[in-house]
C-alpha positions as CSV (number, residue, x, y, z in Angstrom):
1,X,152.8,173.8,19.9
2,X,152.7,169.8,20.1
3,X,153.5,167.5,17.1
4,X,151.6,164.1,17.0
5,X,152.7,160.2,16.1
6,X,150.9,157.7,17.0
7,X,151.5,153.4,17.3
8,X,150.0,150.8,18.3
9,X,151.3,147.1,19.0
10,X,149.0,144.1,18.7
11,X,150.9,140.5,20.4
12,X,153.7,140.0,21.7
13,X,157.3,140.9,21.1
14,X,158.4,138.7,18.6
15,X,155.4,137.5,16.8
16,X,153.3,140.6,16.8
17,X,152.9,143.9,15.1
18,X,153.1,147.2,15.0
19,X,151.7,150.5,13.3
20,X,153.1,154.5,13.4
21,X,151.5,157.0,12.1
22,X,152.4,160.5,12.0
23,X,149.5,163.0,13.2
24,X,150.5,165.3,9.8
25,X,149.3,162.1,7.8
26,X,152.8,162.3,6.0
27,X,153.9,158.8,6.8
28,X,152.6,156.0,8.4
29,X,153.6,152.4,8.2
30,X,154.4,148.4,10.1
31,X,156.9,147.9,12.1
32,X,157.8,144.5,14.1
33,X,160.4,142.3,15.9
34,X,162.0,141.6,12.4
35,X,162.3,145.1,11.0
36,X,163.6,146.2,14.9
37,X,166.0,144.1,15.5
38,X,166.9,141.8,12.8
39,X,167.2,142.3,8.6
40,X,164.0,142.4,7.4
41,X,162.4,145.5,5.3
42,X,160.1,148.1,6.7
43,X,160.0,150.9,9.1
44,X,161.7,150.7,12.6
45,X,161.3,153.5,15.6
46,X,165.3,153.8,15.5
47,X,165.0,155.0,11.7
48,X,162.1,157.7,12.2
49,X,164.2,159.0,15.3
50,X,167.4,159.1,13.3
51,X,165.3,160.7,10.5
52,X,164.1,163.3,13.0
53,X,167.3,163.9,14.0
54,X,169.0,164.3,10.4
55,X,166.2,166.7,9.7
56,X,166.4,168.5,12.3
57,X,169.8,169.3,12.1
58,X,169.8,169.9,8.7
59,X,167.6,172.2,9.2
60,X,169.3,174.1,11.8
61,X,173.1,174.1,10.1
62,X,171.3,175.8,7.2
63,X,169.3,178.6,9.3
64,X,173.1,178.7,11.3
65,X,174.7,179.3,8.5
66,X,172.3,181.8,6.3
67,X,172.5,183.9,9.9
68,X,176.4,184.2,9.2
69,X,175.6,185.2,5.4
70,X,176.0,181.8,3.8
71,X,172.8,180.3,2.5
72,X,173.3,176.5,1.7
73,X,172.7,175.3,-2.1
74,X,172.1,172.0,0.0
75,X,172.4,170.6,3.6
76,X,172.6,166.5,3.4
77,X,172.6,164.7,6.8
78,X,172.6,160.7,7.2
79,X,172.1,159.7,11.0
80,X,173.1,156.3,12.0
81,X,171.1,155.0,14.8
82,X,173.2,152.7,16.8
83,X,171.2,149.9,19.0
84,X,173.0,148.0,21.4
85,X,172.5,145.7,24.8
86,X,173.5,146.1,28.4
87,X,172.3,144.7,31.7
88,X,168.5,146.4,31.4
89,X,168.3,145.9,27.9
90,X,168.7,147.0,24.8
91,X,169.6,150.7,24.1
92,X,170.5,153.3,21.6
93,X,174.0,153.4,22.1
94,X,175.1,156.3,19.3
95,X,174.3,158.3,16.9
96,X,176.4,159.4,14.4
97,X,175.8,162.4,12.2
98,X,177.2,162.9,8.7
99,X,176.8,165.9,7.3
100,X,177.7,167.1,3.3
101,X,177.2,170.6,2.6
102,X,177.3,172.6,-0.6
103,X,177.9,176.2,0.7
104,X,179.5,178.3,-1.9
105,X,182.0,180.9,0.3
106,X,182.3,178.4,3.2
107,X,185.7,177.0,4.2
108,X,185.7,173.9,5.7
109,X,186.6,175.1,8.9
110,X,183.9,177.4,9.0
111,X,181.3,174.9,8.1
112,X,182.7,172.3,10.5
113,X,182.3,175.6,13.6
114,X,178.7,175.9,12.3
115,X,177.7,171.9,12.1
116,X,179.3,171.7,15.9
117,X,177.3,174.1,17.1
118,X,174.1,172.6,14.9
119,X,175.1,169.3,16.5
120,X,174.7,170.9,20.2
121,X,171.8,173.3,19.7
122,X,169.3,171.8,17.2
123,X,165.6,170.5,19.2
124,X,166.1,167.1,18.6
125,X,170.1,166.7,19.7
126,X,169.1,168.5,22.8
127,X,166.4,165.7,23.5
128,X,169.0,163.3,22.8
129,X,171.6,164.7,25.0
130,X,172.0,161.5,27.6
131,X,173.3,159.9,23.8
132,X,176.5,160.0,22.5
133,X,176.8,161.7,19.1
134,X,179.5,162.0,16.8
135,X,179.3,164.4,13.8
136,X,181.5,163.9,10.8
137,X,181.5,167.1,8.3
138,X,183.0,168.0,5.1
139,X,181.6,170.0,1.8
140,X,180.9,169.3,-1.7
């Protein structure tokens, strides 16, 4: 199986422009210099990945947790996509996870075992594993 996303960059770095696309047709949009690395609106490649990421996890807590006999009402992750500089460049230098579940039966404890474990086995942390993550859990 192989998912698909494509870009494409016209110009340079600052003044130019950019286009993603995912191959399912489910999103596409512009990026650029602005929306990267300064204030500006739109879509930036830190945002999809930390959408991947919050998806994927989600995802996974939930199947993690209906395994154990606890199917989620809900499973709501934000992931913050830290950018940062050293001497090559710029880099992403965390990602912080922040997970809110609604679980009915689950003790927070419990929940908190499951999300560490979702944190360290779901596809997408595993790809990010040279980043440092931090996971922050709690329930409704």
């Amino acid at each position: 199986m192989a998912r698909q996303a494509i870009a494409e960059w016209k110009g340079d770095l600052k003044g130019g422009k950019g286009h993603v696309k995912l191959g399912s047709g489910a999103y596409e949009g512009d990026y650029s210099f602005s929306t990267r690395f300064e204030d500006k609106p739109g879509a930036n490649p830190e945002e999809l990945l930390g959408a991947a990421h919050a998806g994927c996890f989600s995802m996974a807590l939930a199947n993690m947790l209906a395994g154990a006999g606890h199917v989620a009402n809900s499973v709501h992750t934000t992931a913050d996509v830290h950018l940062g500089k050293d001497d090559n460049g710029f880099l992403i230098t965390r990602i912080d996870l922040t997970v809110v579940g609604d679980v009915p039966g689950v003790d927070l404890a419990t929940f908190q075992e499951h999300a560490e474990k979702a944190k360290a086995g779901c596809i997408i942390s595993r790809a990010l594993a040279a980043t440092n993550m931090t996971l922050k859990a709690s329930l409704k």
